[in-house]
N, C-alpha and C positions, 0 to 999 in steps of 0.2 A: 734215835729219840724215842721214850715211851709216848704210846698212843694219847691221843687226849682224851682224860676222863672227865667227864660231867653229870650231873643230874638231868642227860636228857631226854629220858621220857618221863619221870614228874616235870618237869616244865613242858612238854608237849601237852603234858596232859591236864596240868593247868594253862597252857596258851587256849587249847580246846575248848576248856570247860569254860572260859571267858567268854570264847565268841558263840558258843551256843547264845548267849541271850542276843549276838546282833543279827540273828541265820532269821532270815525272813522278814525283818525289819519294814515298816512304810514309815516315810518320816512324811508328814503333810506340813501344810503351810505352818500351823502351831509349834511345829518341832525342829522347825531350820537349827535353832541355837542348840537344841540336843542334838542335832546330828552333828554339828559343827564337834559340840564339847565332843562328841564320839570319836569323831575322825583323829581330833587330836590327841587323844588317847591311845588310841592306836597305834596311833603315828611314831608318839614316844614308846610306845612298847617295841615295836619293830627297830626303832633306831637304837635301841636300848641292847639289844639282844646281839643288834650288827656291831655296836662300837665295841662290844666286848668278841666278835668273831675278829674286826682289826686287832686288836691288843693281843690277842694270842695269837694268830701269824705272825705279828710283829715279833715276839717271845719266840717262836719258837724260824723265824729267818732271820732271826740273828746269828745264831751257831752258823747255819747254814751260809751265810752270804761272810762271813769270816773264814770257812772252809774255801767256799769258791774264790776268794781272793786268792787264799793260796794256792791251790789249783790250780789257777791261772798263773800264777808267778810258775810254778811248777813247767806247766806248758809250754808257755812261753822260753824259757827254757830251750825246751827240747826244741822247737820249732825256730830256734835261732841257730842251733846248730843243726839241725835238718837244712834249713835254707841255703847256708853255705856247702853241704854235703850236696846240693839241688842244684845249684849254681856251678858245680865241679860236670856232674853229671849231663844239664845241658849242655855244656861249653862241648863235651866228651862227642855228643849224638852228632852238634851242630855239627862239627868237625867231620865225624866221618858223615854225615850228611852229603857236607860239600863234596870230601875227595869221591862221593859215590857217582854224586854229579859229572866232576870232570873226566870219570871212569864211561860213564853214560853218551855224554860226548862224542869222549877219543872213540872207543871201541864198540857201539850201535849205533848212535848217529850221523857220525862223519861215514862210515863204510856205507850207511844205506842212502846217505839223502839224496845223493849224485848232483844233478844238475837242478835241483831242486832248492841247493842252500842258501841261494838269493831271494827267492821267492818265499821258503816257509824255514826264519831262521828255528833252534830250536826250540827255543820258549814256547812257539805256538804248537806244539806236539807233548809238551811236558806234563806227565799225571806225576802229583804227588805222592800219589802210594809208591812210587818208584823208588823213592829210596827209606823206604823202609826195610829194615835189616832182613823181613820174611820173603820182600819181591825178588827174585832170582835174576840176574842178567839175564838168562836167554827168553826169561819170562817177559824183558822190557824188550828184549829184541826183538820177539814175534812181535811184540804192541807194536814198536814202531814199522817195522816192517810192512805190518797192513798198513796203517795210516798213510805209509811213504805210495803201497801201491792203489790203494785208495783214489789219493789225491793226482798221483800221473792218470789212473784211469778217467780221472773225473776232469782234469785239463785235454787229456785227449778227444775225449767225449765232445766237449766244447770245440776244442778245434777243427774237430769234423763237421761243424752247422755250417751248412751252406747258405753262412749271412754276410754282409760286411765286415771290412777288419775293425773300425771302430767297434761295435756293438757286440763281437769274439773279445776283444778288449776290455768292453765293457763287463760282458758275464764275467770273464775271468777274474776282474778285480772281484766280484761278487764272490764267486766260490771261494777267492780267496781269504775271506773275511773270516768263517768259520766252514768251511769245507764243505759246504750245502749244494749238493747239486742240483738238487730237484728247483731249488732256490736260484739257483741260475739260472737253469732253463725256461723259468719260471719267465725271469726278466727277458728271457732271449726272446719268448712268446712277443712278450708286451712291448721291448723295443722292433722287431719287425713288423708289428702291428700299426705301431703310430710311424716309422718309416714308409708304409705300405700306404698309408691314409695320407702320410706328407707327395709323397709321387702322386698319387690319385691327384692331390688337390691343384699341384705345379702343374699335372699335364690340363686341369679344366682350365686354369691360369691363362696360359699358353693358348689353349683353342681360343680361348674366349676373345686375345687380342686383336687377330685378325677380321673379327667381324667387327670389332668396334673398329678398328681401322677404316677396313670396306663402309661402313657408316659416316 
């Protein structure tokens, strides 16, 4: 579209030369109704100037919003046969997705988890970037390989606390939850602690009967 042409600096420069007489103005009690007539003057001038900036946007997005109709139809278009092309494509990923899955499985999972695959099936070991077509199998092997010796170090760990079997029990379902060991031991603190304060309390129990007896 050619640029919009107008007479806009004679009307700048008559907008100007108008308000020079209101640059400085005091209207006092006598002049409310002159300021009033003013404002409204104004007022019309300014709306004056804007109803004719709407009429020429309007003019000139007209072309415009009858191109972007088509456009869109245009688009739309291609974006219908994109989708279906899109739809081909994921079905394509999911798929080898999966078989990479049960490839993951059979041949790192199952060889490393041992006596493990009761306790940590392998969802709870599973990074998604694993099957992504870049991650390599022996790349997901070493992955799982740590976590597999990880997790026996950190049950072992456990099972050398010389505490009750409940309370080895107990940590171990802890670690189990997210593989936190520090977080076990954690609890291992705090249940021998209140065990230790429960004996303390049964043996004052205990002393105590016999005197009230003797009494």
């Amino acid at each position: 579209l050619p640029p919009i042409e107008w007479n806009f600096e004679a009307v700048r420069q008559w907008v100007e030369d108008g308000l020079a007489r209101y640059e400085g103005i005091v209207y006092d009690d006598s002049r409310i109704a002159e300021a009033k007539k003013d404002r409204a003057t104004l007022n019309k001038l300014a709306q004056a100037i804007d109803g004719k900036r709407r009429d020429v946007k309007k003019l000139y997005l007209e072309p415009y919003e009858a191109f972007e109709a088509e456009a869109k139809e245009l688009t739309g278009m291609i974006k219908d046969r994109v989708s279906g092309i899109d739809a081909q494509i994921k079905d394509y990923e999911a798929a080898k997705k999966a078989e990479k899955l049960e490839r993951i499985k059979a041949e790192c999972y199952e060889p490393l988890i041992g006596k493990l695959a009761e306790l940590v099936p392998y969802d709870r070991l599973h990074e998604a970037r694993w099957l992504n077509a870049t991650c390599s199998m022996n790349e997901i092997t070493d992955a799982l390989a740590r976590k597999v010796i990880d997790i026996n170090a950190g049950l072992d760990a456990l099972g050398c606390l010389d505490l009750p079997a409940n309370i080895v029990e107990q940590c171990r379902t802890t670690f189990l939850k997210d593989f936190n060991l520090a977080a076990a031991l954690a609890e291992a603190e705090t249940l021998k602690k209140q065990a230790d304060s429960l004996k303390r309390w049964e043996a004052e129990k205990a002393a105590q009967k016999p005197a009230e007896a003797h009494e």
